[in-house]
N, C-alpha and C positions, 0 to 999 in steps of 0.2 A: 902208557901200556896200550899195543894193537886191541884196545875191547868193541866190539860190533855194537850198534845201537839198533834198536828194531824195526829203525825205517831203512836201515843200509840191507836187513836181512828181509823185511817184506818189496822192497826194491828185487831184489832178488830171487823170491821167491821160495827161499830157504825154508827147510824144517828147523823148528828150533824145539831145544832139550827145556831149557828153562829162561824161564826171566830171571835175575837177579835185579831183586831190589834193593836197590844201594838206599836208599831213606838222607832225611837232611842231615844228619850228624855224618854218616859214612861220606857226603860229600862235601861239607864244609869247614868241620871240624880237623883240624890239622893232624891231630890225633887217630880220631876216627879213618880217618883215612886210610892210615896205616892198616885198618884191622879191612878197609874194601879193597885195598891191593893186596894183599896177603891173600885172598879167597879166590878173586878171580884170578891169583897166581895159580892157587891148587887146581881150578876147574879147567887151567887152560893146559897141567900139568899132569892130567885125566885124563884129554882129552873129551872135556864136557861145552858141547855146545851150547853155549849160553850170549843171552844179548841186554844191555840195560834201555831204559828208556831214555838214558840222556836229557837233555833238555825238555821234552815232554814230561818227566817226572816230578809229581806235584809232592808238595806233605800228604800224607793219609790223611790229615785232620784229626790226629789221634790227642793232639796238645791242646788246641782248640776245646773238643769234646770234653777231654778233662776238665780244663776250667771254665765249661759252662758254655761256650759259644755253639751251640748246635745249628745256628745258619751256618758257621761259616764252615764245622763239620762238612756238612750236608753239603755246599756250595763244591769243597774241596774232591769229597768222595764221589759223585757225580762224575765231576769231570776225569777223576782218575780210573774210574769204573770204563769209561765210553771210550778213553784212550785202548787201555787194554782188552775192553771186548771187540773192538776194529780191529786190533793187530790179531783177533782168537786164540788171546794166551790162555793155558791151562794150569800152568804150574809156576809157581812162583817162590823162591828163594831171597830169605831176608835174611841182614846180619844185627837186624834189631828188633829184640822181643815187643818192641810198642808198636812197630809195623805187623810183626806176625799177628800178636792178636787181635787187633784192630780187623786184616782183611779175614781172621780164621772165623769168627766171631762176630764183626759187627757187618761190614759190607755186604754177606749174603743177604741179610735183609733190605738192600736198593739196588739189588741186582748184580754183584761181582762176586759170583760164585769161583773160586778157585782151589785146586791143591795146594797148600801153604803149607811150608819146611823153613822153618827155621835151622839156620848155617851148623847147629852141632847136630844137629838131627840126623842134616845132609851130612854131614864128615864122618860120623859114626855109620850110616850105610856103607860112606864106599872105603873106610877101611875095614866095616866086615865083607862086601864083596870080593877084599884083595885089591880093590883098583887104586885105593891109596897103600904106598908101602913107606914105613918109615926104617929109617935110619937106625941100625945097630950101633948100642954104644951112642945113643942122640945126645941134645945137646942137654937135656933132661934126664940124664939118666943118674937115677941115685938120688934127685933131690927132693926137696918138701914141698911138696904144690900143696893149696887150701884154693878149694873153689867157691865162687860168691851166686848164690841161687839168686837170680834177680828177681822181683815179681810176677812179671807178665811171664816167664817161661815158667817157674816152678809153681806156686797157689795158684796162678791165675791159670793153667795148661797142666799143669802137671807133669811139665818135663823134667824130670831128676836126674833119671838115670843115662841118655844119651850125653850127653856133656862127661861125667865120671868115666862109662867106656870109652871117649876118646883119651879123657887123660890117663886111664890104663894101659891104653897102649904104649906110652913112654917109656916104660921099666924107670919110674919113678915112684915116690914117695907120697899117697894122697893123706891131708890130715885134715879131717874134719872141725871146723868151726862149730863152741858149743851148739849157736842157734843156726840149724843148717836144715835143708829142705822145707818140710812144709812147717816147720818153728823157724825159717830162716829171717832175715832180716832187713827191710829195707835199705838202700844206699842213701835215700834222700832226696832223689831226683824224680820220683815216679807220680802222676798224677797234676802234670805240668808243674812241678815244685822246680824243676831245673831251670825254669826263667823267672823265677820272681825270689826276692830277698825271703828269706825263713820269719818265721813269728817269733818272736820274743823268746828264749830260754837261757838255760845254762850252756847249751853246746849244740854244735850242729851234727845232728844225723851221721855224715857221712865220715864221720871224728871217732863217734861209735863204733861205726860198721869196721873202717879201719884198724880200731884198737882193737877190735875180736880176731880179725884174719891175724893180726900179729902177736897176739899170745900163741897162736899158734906153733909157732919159730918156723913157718913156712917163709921159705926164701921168692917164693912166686907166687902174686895171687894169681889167680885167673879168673876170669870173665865172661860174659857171652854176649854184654850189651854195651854198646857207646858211652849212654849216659852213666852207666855204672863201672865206664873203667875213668870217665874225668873223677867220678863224687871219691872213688877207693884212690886215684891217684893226689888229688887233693890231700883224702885223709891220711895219707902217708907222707907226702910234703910236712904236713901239719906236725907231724909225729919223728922229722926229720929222718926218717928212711930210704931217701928214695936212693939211696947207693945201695943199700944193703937190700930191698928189698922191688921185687919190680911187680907191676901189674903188669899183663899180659892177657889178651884177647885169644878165644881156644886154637879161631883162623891161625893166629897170629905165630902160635905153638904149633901147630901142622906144618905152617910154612917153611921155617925153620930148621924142621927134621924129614924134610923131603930126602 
């Protein structure tokens, strides 16, 4: 994909609308992936000038901080802080709520003060501005979606309701998961648990979270984070669905119905 990096646009001297920050899972994750082309497809489908860091783009230090490394936090957020205060970025767009809160929340305190929007936030503006228009008769229309509140966007932000009015706009079907918003439920992955083997029990976390989205009889879950569309696609592997039932990222459902 033609996407600009922000030393091709300060080469240039260009204005630029936002950063998007793609994060390590949007750029490594094979998965993931899918859900950072899917986004910069809509913003380039907007017409929204947007540029990434590309290879200047560090971890937040977000994985780190969680499990206790606060040098290497600190060592990380520094250098991504200095990066983006040279190029004088202002606004910043993530497709992963561990990035959002990390820079909404932790970085103003070593100096990286930003506007920070996480990707349903943004999607929900510009399809109430009109500048996203979807598809009549889309490819969602009439079905069962159940959305999965991740942590760091819903308890931890309080985002609820931007994610829901994007999925409104499909002329589909939303069905609420008993524990949903601020009862909602972790995937398993949050708090650096998605790199180290789980503690001892009867079952993993994201086996749970799965079996609730599927009482549901929602045929779509949807999502709004990396790590919580591997933990929910796992836990549907697990539960031998993955025919009948798909996980999908919200990017992922915008793109789709352009």
């Amino acid at each position: 994909m033609p996407v600009k990096s922000m030393s091709e646009y300060a080469a240039n001297g260009d204005n630029l609308e936002i950063l998007f920050w793609v994060g390590c899972a949007g750029s490594f994750d094979q998965r993931a992936q899918k859900i950072t082309r899917a986004f910069a497809h809509i913003l380039d489908k907007v017409g929204i000038k947007f540029a990434i860091l590309g290879k200047e783009e560090m971890c937040t230090g977000d994985p780190a901080r969680r499990a206790g490394n606060e040098f290497m936090f600190q060592m990380m957020a520094y250098n991504n802080i200095q990066t983006m205060n040279g190029y004088g970025i202002k606004k910043v767009v993530t497709i992963c709520p561990h990035c959002y809160n990390i820079f909404k929340n932790e970085y103003p305190a070593l100096g990286g003060n930003y506007e920070v929007m996480h990707h349903t936030t943004f999607l929900q503006q510009l399809i109430n501005e009109g500048k996203i228009r979807l598809k009549d008769g889309g490819v969602f229309k009439g079905k069962k979606i159940t959305y999965h509140d991740s942590c760091y966007l819903g308890r931890g932000n309080n985002i609820y309701e931007a994610p829901r009015e994007v999925l409104a706009a499909f002329d589909s079907e939303l069905v609420e998961m008993k524990r949903c918003k601020s009862n909602g439920m972790c995937c398993g992955a949050g708090g650096a648990q998605m790199f180290k083997e789980e503690e001892p029990g009867d079952t993993r976390i994201n086996f749970v979270r799965a079996s609730q989205a599927l009482e549901t009889g929602a045929t779509i879950i949807a999502s709004n984070c990396p790590f919580c569309m591997t933990m929910l696609t796992d836990g549907v592997k697990n539960k031998e669905q993955e025919e009948n039932v798909k996980v999908l990222d919200i990017a992922e459902m915008v793109a789709m119905s352009l």
